[in-house]
N, C-alpha and C positions, 0 to 999 in steps of 0.2 A: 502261462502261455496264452491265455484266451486276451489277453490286453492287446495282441498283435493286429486279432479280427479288425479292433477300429483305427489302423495306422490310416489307412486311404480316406476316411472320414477328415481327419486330420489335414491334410494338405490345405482344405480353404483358411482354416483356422492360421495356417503357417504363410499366407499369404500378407500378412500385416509386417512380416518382419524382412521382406524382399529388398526393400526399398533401404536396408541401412545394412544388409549382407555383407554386398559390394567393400565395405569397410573393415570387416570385422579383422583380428588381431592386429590392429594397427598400435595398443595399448596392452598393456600387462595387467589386468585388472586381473586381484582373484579371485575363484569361484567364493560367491557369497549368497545364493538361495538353495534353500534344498535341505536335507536334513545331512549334518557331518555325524560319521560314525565314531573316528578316531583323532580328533581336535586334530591332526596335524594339518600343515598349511596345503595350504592348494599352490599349484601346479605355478612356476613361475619362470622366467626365463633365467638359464644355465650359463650366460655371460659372465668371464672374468672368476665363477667357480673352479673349484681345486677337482680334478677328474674324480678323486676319489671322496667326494663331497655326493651323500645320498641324492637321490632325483624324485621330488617324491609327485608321483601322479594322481590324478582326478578322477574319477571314473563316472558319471554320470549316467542311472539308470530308471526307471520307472516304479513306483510302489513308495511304500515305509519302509525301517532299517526295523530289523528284528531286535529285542534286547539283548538278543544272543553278539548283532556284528561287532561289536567292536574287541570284544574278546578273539573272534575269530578272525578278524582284522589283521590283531598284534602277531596270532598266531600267524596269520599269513607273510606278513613284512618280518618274522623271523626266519619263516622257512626260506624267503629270498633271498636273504641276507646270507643264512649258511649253505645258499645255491649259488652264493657268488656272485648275484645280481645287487648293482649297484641301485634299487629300485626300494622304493617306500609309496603304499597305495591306499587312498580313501576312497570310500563311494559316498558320494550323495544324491540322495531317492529325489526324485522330481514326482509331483504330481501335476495333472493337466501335463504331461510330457513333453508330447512335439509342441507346445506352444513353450513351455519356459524353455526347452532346449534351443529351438531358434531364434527367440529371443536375446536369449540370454547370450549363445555365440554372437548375433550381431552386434549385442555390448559387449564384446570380446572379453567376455568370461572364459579362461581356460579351463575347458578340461582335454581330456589327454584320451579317457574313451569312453565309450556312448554307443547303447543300443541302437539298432537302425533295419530297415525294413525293407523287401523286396518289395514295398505298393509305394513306399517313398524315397527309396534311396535314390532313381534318376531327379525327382526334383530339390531336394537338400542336397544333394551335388551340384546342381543347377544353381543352386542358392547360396552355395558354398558354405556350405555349413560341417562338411566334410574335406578332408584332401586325401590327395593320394597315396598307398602306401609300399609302392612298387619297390624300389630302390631296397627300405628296409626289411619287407618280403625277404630279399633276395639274400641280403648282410644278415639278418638280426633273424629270422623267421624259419630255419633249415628243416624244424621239425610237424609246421605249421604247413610246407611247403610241400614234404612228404607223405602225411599223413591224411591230407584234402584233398578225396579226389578231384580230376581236373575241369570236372564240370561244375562243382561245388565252388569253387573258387573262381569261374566264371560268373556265377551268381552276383558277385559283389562287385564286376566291373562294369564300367563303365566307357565308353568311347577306345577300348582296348585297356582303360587305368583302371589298375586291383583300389577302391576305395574303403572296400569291407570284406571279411569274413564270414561268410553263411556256417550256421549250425550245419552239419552233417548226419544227417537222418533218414529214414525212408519218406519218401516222396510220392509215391502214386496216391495219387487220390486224397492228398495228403490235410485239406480241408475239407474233404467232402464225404465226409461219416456221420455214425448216428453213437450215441450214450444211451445204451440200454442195462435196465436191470438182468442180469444175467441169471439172477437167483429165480427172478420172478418168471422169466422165458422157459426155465428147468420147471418151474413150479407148472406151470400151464402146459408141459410137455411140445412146446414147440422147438424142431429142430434148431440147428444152426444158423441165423438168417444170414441169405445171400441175395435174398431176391424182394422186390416189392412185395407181392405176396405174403411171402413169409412176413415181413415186419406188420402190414396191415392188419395181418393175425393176431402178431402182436399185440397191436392197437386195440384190438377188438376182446381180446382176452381182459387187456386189463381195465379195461370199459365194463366188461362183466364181472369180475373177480375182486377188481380192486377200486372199485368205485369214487372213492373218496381220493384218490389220485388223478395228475393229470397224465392224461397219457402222451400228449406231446405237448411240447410250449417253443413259442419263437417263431420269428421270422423266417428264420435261415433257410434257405432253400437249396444250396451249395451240396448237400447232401443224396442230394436228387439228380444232380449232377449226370453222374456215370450212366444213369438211365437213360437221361435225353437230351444233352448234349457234354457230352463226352472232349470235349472243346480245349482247345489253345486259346487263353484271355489272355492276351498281354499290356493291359488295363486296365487298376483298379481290383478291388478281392471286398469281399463280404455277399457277393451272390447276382451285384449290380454290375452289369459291364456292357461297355457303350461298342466294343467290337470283338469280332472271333476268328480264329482258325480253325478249319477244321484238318485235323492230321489226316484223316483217309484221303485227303484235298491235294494229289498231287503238284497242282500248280503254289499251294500256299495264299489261297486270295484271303486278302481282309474286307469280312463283310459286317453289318450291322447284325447286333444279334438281341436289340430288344422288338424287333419284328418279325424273329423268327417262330415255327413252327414250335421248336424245340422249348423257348422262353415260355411263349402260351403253354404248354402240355406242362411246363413245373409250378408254373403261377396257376396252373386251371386245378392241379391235384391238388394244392393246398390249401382250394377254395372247395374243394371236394373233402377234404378232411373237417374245414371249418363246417360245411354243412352235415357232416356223420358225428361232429363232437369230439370228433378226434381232438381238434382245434376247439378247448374249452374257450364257453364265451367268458367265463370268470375267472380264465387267465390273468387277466389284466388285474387282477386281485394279488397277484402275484406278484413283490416286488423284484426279485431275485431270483431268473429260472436255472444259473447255475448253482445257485445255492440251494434251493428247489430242488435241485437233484440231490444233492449231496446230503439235506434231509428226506429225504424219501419220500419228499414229496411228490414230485417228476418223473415219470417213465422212460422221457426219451427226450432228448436234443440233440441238433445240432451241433458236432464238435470236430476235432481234430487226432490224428492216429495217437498224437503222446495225450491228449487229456485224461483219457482212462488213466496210464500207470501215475497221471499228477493230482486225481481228484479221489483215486483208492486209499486213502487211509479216512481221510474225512468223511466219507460214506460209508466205510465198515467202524470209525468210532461213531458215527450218528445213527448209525445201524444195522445194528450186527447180523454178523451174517449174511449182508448184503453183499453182493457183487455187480462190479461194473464192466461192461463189456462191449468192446465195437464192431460196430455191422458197417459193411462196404458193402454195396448193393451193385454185385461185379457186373460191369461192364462187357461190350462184347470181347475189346481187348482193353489189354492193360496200358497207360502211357506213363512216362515220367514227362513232364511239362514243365519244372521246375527243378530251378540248382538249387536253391534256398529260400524261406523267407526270412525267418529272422536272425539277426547280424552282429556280429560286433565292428566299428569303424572308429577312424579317429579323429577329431572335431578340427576343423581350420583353424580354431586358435591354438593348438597344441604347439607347444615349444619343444615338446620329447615324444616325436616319431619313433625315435628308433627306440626309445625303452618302452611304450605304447605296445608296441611290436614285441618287443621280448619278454614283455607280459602276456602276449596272446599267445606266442609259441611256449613260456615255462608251462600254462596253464594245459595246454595241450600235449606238453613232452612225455608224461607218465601218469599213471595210475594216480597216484600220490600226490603229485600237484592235482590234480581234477578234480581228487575226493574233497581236498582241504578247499580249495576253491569255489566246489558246488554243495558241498553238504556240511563244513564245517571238521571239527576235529572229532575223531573217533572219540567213543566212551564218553566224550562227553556233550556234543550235541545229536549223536548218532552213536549206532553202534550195527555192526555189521553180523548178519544172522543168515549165514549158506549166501556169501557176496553179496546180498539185498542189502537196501536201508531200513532198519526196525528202528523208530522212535517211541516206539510205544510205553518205554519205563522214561522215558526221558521226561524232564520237569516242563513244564512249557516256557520257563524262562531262558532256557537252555536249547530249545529249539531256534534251529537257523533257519530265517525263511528264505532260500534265496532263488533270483529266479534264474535258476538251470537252463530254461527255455532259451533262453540270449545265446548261449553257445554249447547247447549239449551237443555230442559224439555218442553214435552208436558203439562206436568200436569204444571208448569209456563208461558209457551211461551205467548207473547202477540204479536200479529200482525199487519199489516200496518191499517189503517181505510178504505185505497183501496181493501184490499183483501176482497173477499166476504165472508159472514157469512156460507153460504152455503158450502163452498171451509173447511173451518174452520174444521165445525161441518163434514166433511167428512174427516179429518186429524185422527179426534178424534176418529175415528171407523175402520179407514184405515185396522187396522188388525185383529180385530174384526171376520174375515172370515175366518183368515188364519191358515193355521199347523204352528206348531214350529217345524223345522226338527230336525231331531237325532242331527243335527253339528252344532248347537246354541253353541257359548260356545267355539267351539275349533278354538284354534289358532297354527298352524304351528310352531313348532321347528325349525328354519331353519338355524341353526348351522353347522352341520352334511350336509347341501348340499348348503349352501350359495354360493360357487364357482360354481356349477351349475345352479341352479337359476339365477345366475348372466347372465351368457352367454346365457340361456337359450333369457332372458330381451333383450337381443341384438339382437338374432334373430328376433325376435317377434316386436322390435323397427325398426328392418330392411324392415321390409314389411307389418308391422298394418297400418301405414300413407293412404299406399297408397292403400292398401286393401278396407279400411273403407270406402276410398273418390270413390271405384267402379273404377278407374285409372289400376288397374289390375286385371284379370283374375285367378283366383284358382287355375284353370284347368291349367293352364302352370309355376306356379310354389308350387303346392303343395308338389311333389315328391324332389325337391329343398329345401324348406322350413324344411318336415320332414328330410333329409337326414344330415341338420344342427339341426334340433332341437335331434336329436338320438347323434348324436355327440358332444354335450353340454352336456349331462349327462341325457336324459329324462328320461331311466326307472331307473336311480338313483334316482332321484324326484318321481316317482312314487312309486316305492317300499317303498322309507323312507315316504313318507307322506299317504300310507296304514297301513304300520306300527303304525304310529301313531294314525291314524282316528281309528284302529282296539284298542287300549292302549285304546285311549277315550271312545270307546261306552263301551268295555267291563267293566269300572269303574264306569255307570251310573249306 
């Protein structure tokens, strides 16, 4: 899950393959970079085929193939087989992602489906690297269609067109948490943290206690969020964003939000952190802070509501006993501000929508597809202990790595046997509490200002680093910072994406 953070990083990089987009599935080329799990061929056009002649799809996703996939591959294309589905399915892992993935469509490589992202799904729509998948939704998708609520699957359109699938999860606040030792917070006798306070304790304890640890690492400021701007971005994610909503805002105005009040107060605390040591200066020693944590090394980052039940087994086999645990630092009120972020869609070279489609919805239909799907085959890549996933007798050759984050389901998900029940049953209510804001649903056109947003990302790339890590002062380059961000095109960004927010609500 945490590879999602750098999709918006991504879009300059995806800017080299615009220019040959406009073309892409004009040829039957087939997928040929990437790692194949199960030799079989890629994805090709269905022309003058016998109906009952297999379809076999592509799937293209981000990371390396376990040793375990290809076993659980075969297993998979059998269960589909005695599901009745006329379908045969390989993945192959991309690395460097959004770049060989848009590339690679505009040399109209098929594949058939593909991770995708709510920070770039308007501009690889834009780019056509995606199409739409309305029509087979409707035919091929019944349990896809029923089981995603209706704001969730607003997520993935576009100009009114369903182009993707959002994961269905809880949502409030949904980037903007903390990874803390939980063991170490019981050890220090510090309550439950909810509040700044409490976590600075935190900080402060394990500065005394545990010395030889950092107590926080990273940029990220996202986490800070809920304290001091509590905000609608519809713009961009990793903590940088060039405009804001604010929901208490009855009018809805889009304003500039690295001039705000609220920006300085998160960039000025983590320049306050960097000066108490919170913010070690021999971080930077540090190659790896999610991995940092996960050895026990790290006290606290930046993360997201599913990191915790995804990084608990690795932190209680690196160190036992240890526990992971998230703090939301609650806000005055709760919002939901988003349908999704991360996706599953299907690539414009695809020749087989509709069994693209009936892949998304078998995967989704029960229990049993999901588990085989997301974890592999019982007993012997997993084995299930009180409905959890326990690997823990498992060989490592036999472990499936896969990444669940593309389209997990709460109402499916099955969890580590480490994570707490507790932890669980508070996933399950997480939003329970929350508003659904008016901008559930809308996704940014960003056609009409993609050359600004672009630059805008530059700037914003130019001084978020070292903003985040408290390394510099606000106060001395914010009139700097605005003076580039006016001159990249901001109140063009602003205007067009009022414009639009104003289109949306007014059609609710």
């Amino acid at each position: 899950m945490k590879k999602f953070k750098k999709a918006f990083t991504g879009m300059s990089i995806l800017a080299m393959a615009a220019l040959v987009l406009s073309g892409c599935g004009s040829n039957n080329n087939n997928a040929s970079d990437g790692s194949n799990n199960s030799g079989t061929a890629a994805s090709g056009s269905n022309n003058g085929k016998s109906s009952a002649e297999v379809v076999k799809l592509t799937a293209a996703f981000p990371g390396q193939a376990s040793t375990a996939a290809p076993a659980v591959l075969k297993a998979i294309n059998d269960k589909l087989k005695a599901d009745g589905l006329n379908i045969e399915v390989d993945i192959k892992y991309l690395d460097d992602y959004w770049n060989k993935l848009a590339l690679s469509v505009a040399g109209s490589t098929q594949y058939d489906l593909a991770w995708a992202h709510s920070s770039t799904l308007s501009d690889l729509v834009a780019k056509k690297v995606y199409q739409p998948i309305d029509d087979e939704l409707k035919s091929d998708g019944p349990d896809l269609l029923a089981n995603t609520p209706d704001y969730v699957l607003k997520g993935g359109a576009i100009n009114g067109k369903q182009y993707a699938i959002a994961r269905a999860i809880p949502m409030t606040g949904f980037n903007n948490v903390f990874d803390i030792r939980g063991d170490l917070r019981e050890k220090y006798g510090i309550p439950k943290i909810t509040t700044l306070d409490g976590l600075e304790s935190y900080f402060q304890a394990v500065m005394k206690n545990d010395p030889s640890m950092y107590a926080f690492v990273g940029s990220n400021t996202q986490a800070l969020f809920p304290v001091y701007a509590n905000y609608y971005f519809p713009i961009g994610d990793g903590g940088m964003y060039p405009v804001y909503v604010d929901p208490a805002d009855s009018t809805h105005t889009v304003k500039s939000f690295l001039d705000t009040q609220a920006f300085a107060d998160i960039v000025n605390k983590k320049k306050e952190w960097k000066t108490k040591g919170i913010i070690s200066a021999d971080a930077s020693k540090l190659d790896d802070a999610e991995a940092g944590f996960d050895n026990g090394k790290v006290a606290a980052l930046g993360a997201n509501i599913f990191r915790a039940s995804e990084r608990v087994d690795a932190l209680t086999k690196n160190v036992p006993g240890a526990k992971v645990e998230t703090v939301y630092l609650e806000p005055t009120k709760r919002y939901i501000f988003s349908a999704g972020d991360n996706m599953l869609a299907v690539p414009s070279t695809s020749k087989h929508v509709k069994e693209a489609v009936e892949l998304m919805n078998w995967i989704k239909k029960d229990q049993a597809n999901f588990d085989l799907w997301s974890y592999g085959v019982e007993g012997t890549n997993y084995k299930l202990a009180d409905n959890a996933v326990d690997t823990s007798s498992i060989a490592d050759a036999d472990k499936y790595n896969t990444d669940v984050w593309m389209w997990n389901d709460l109402r499916l998900a099955r969890f580590s046997s480490n994570y707490a029940k507790s932890d669980i049953e508070e996933l399950k209510t997480w939003d329970s509490k929350s508003e659904i804001s008016p901008f559930v649903g809308f996704t940014l056109d960003q056609s009409k200002i993609k050359s600004q947003i672009s630059q805008l990302q530059a700037v914003m790339n130019e001084y978020g680093e070292n903003l985040g890590l408290g390394v510099t002062d606000i106060n001395t380059v914010k009139d700097e910072i605005m003076k580039k961000m006016k001159a990249a095109g901001l109140q063009d960004v602003i205007d067009e994406t009022q414009k639009q927010i104003n289109a949306y609500l007014a059609a609710k």
